[in-house]
C-alpha positions as CSV (number, residue, x, y, z in Angstrom):
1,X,7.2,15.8,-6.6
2,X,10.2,13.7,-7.2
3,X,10.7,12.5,-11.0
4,X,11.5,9.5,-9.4
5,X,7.7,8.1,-10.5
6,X,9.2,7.6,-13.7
7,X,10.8,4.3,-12.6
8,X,7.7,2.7,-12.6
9,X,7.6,3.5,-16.7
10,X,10.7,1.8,-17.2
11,X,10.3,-1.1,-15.3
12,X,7.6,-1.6,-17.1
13,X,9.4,-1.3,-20.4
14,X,11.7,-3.9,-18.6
15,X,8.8,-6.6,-18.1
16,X,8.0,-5.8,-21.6
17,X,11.1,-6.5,-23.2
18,X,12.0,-9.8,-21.0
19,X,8.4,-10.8,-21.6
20,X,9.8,-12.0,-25.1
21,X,13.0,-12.4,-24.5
22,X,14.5,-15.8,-24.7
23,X,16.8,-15.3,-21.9
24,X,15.2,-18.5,-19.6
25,X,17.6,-17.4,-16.7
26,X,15.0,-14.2,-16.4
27,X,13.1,-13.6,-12.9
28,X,10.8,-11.5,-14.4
29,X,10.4,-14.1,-17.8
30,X,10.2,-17.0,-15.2
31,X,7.4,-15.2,-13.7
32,X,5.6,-14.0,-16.3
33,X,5.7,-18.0,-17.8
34,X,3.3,-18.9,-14.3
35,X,-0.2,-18.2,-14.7
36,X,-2.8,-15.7,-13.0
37,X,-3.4,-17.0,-9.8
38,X,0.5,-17.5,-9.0
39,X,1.0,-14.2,-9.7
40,X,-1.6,-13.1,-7.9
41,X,-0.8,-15.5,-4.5
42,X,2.8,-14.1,-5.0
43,X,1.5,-10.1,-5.2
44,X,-0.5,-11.0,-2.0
45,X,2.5,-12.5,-0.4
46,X,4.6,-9.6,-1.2
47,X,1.6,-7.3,0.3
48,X,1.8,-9.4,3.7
49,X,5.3,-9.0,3.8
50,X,5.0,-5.1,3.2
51,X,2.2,-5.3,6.1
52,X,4.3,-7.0,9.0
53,X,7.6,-4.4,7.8
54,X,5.2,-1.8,8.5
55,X,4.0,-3.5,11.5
56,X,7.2,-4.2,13.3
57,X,10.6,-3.9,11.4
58,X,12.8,-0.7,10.0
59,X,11.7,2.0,7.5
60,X,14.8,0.1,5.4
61,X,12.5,-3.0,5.5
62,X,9.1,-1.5,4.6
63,X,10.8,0.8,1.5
64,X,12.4,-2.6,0.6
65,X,8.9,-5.0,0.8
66,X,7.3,-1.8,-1.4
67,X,9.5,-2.3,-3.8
68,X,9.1,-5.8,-4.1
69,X,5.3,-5.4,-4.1
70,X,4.8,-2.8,-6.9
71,X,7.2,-5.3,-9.1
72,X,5.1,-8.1,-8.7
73,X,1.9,-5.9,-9.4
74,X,3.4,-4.6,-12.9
75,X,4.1,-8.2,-13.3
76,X,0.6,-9.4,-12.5
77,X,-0.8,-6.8,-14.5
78,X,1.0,-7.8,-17.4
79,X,0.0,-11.0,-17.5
80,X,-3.5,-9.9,-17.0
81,X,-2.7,-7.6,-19.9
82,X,-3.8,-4.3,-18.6
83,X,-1.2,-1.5,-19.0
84,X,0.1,0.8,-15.8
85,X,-1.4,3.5,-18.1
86,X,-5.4,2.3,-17.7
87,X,-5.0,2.6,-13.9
88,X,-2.9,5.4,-13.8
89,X,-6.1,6.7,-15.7
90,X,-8.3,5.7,-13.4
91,X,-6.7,7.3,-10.1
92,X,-6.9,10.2,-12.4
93,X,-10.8,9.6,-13.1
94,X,-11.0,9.1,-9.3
95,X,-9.1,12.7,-8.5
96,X,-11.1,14.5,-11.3
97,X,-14.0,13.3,-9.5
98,X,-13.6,13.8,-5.6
């Protein structure tokens, strides 16, 4: 397994740190300023876009829609206020349990 997963811990410390950051020119502090349901339409979008890449374009296209998908997800989780951490626990409560 690639140590690579790791990226997904420090993008979230990323989020975190532009969450309260003052920097207005911020994608991620632009974002995070929406509410829920943005968030959420724009996670769904990016999940549509991963679909049809995977559908009908390159393997450069649907590594390049993931991407964009599990950013917006950190982002929608942190304005939900969950942490990566509870549902990295529960895919681990689901493992422990199949």
């Amino acid at each position: 397994m690639s140590n690579n997963i790791k990226i997904l811990d420090d993008l979230w410390q990323v989020i975190e740190e532009r969450s309260s950051s003052p920097d207005s020119d911020s994608y991620t502090k632009t974002m995070l300023e929406k509410d829920a349901n943005t968030l959420a339409r724009k996670m769904g979008e990016e999940a549509i876009e991963t679909i049809v890449a995977a559908i009908g374009q390159s393997r450069s296209d649907v590594i390049n829609e993931s991407a964009d998908l599990l950013f917006h997800w950190l982002l929608l989780i942190k304005k939900l206020e969950i942490s990566p951490d509870e549902v990295y626990e529960e895919l681990t409560r689901r493992r422990n349990s199949s």
